[in-house]
N, C-alpha and C positions, 0 to 999 in steps of 0.2 A: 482173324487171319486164316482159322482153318475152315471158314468157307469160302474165302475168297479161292487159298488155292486148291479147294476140291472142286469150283468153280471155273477153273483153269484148267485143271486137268481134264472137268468133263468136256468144256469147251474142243479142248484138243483133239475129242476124240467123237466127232456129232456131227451127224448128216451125210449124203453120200454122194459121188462123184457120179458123174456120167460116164457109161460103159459103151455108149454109142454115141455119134453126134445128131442132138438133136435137128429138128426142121431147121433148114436153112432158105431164102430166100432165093428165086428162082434165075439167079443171075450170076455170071461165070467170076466174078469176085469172089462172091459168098462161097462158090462152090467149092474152089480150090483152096480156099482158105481153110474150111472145113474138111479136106482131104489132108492140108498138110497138118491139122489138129491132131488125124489116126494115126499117119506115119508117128507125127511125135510119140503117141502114145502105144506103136507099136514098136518102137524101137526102145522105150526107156520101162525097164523089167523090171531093175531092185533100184535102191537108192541109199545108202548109210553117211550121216555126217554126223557133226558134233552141234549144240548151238549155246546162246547165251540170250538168259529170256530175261527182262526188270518189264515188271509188271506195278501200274501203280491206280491207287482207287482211295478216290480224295488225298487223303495226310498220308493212306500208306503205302510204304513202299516194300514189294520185294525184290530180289534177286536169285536166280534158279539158274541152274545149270543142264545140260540135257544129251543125252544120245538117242538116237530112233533109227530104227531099219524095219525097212521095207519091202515086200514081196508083193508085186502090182496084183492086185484083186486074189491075193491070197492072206496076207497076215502082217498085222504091223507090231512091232516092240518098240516103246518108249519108257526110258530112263529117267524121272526125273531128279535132281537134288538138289542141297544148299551147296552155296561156296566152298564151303567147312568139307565137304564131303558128306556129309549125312544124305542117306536116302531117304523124299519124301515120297514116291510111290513111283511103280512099277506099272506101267499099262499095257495088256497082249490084247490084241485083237484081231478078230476074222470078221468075215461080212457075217458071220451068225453069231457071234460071242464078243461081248467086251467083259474083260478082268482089272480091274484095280487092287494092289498089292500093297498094303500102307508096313513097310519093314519095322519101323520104329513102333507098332502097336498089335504088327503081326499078324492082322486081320485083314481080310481081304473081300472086295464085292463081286461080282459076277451074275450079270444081264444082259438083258437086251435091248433094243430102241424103245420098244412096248413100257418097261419098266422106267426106263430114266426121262419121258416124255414123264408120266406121270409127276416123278417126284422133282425133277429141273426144269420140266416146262419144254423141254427140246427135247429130239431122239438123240441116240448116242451109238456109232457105231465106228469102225475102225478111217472109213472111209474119207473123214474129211482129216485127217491126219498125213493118208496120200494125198488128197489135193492139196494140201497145205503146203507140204515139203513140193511136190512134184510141179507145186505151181500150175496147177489147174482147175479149170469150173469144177464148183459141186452144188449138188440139186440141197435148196431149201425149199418148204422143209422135208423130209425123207419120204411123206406119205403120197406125194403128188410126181404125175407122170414124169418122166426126159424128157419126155417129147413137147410138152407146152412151151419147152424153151425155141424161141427161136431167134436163130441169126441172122443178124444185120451186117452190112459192110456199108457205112455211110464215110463219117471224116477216119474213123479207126475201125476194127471190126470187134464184136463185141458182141453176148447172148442179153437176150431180154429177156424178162416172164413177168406177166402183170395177173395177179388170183382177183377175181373181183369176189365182192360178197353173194352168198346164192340167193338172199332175201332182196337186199339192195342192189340191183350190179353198176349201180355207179360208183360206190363204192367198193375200195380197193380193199382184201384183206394185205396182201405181199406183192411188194414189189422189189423184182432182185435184179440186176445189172451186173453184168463182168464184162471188162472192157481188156482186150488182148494187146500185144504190142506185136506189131506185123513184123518184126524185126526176127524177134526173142521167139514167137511164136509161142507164148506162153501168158497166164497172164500178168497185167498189169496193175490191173485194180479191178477192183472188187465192191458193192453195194447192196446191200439187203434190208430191206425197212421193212418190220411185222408190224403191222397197225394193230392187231389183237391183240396180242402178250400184252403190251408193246415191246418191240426191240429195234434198235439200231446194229450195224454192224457195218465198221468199214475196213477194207483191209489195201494196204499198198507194197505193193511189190517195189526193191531197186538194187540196182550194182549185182548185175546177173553177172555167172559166169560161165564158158561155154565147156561142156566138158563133153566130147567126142560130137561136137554139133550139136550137142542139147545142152539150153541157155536153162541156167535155176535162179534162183534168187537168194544170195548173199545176207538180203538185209527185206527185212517184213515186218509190216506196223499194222497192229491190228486196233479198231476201236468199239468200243461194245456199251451201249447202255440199254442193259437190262432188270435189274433191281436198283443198280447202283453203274454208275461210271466209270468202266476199268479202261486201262491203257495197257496193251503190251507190244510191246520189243522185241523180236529174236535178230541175232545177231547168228548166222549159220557158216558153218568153218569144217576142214576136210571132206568136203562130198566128195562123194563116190558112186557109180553109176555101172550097173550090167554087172556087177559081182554076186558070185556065189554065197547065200544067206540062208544061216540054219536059223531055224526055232530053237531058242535054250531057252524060253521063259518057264519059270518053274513056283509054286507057290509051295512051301513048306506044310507038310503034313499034319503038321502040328498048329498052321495057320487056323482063323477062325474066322466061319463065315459070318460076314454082314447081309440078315436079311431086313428088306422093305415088305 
């Protein structure tokens, strides 16, 4: 159980988001499509809600509780706990720092993508924690361009990226897809296949709701197989958007560091 949920927690907080829009296809669809991407993402600055995650991998099952806020390409806090109230940990992070705060053992980690690639196999940085909540693309895996992404607008609009192998190039290492909804302007779903690790990973967005013209996502399924089979659930309740958000994350002095 306690690598499932430190496997969750890292999850939550791995890989990074796109800070520009990638290439786009050279036709007045795609274009505007991809302009009204920026506006979105220049009008939505913070972001604070509550959520409700069940998480389950084979027989077992948990239940987690959470709060997280957000400062758009500055710094994200996530809360996590049981039902009960107990704190299972604490996550801060900036595009250069991620902190894990475990209260019940008082110990704490503190890295970077470099570090947690090594020991989980993926990077880890704050950044897919804003895409996750903000409901937007983010680049797998962290080490590879924005730009290779590029947009399509066929039956829906939606980025592609295909990594071929440098030995083989008919073969594929990553293939990722996120598929937008022209409505919401945000996305919809989500696909990422690594043929190396291997890993799977699929995520669904639904039951957006619109708060000052920007559509979030209420409800997100995520699925993952990477050593093992996990399924999780968040269930997301009081957003809030464009409000004023301090850094109070704090690690006790008395805390003890976890080194790799």
């Amino acid at each position: 159980m306690k690598y499932k949920i430190l496997v969750l927690v890292v999850f939550l907080s791995s890989c990074a988001i796109f800070k520009k829009p990638p290439k786009s296809q050279n036709d007045p669809k795609s274009i505007e499509f991809v302009q009204l991407l920026q506006e979105r993402s220049d009008s939505l600055r913070t972001y604070k809600s509550r959520f409700s995650l069940k998480f389950s991998s084979g027989s077992e099952r948990i239940s987690l509780l959470g709060k997280v806020a957000i400062v758009r390409d500055s710094f994200a806090n996530l809360n996590i706990s049981l039902p009960l109230g107990i704190d299972v940990a604490r996550v801060f992070a900036t595009p250069d720092t991620f902190v894990v705060y475990i209260p019940t053992k008082n110990t704490y980690y503190a890295g970077n993508s470099d570090l947690a690639m090594k020991k989980y196999g993926f990077p880890v940085d704050f950044s897919t924690i804003q895409g996750l909540f903000f409901s937007e693309n983010f680049v797998y895996p962290c080490f590879y361009k924005e730009e290779e992404y590029i947009f399509r607008y066929d039956s829906v609009p939606s980025y592609k990226r295909v990594i071929y192998n440098k030995k083989i190039k008919r073969m594929m290492d990553v293939m990722h897809v996120t598929n937008y909804s022209a409505n919401e302007k945000c996305v919809s779903d989500m696909s990422i296949f690594d043929f190396v690790l291997p890993m799977d990973f699929v995520l669904e967005n639904s039951k957006f709701t619109n708060i000052d013209e920007i559509y979030l996502p209420q409800k997100t399924s995520i699925y993952i197989k990477l050593r093992d089979t996990m399924n999780i659930n968040f269930s997301i309740k009081n957003i809030s958007v464009n409000k004023n958000i301090l850094d109070n994350f704090k690690v006790p002095k008395n805390a003890k560091l976890i080194s790799y």
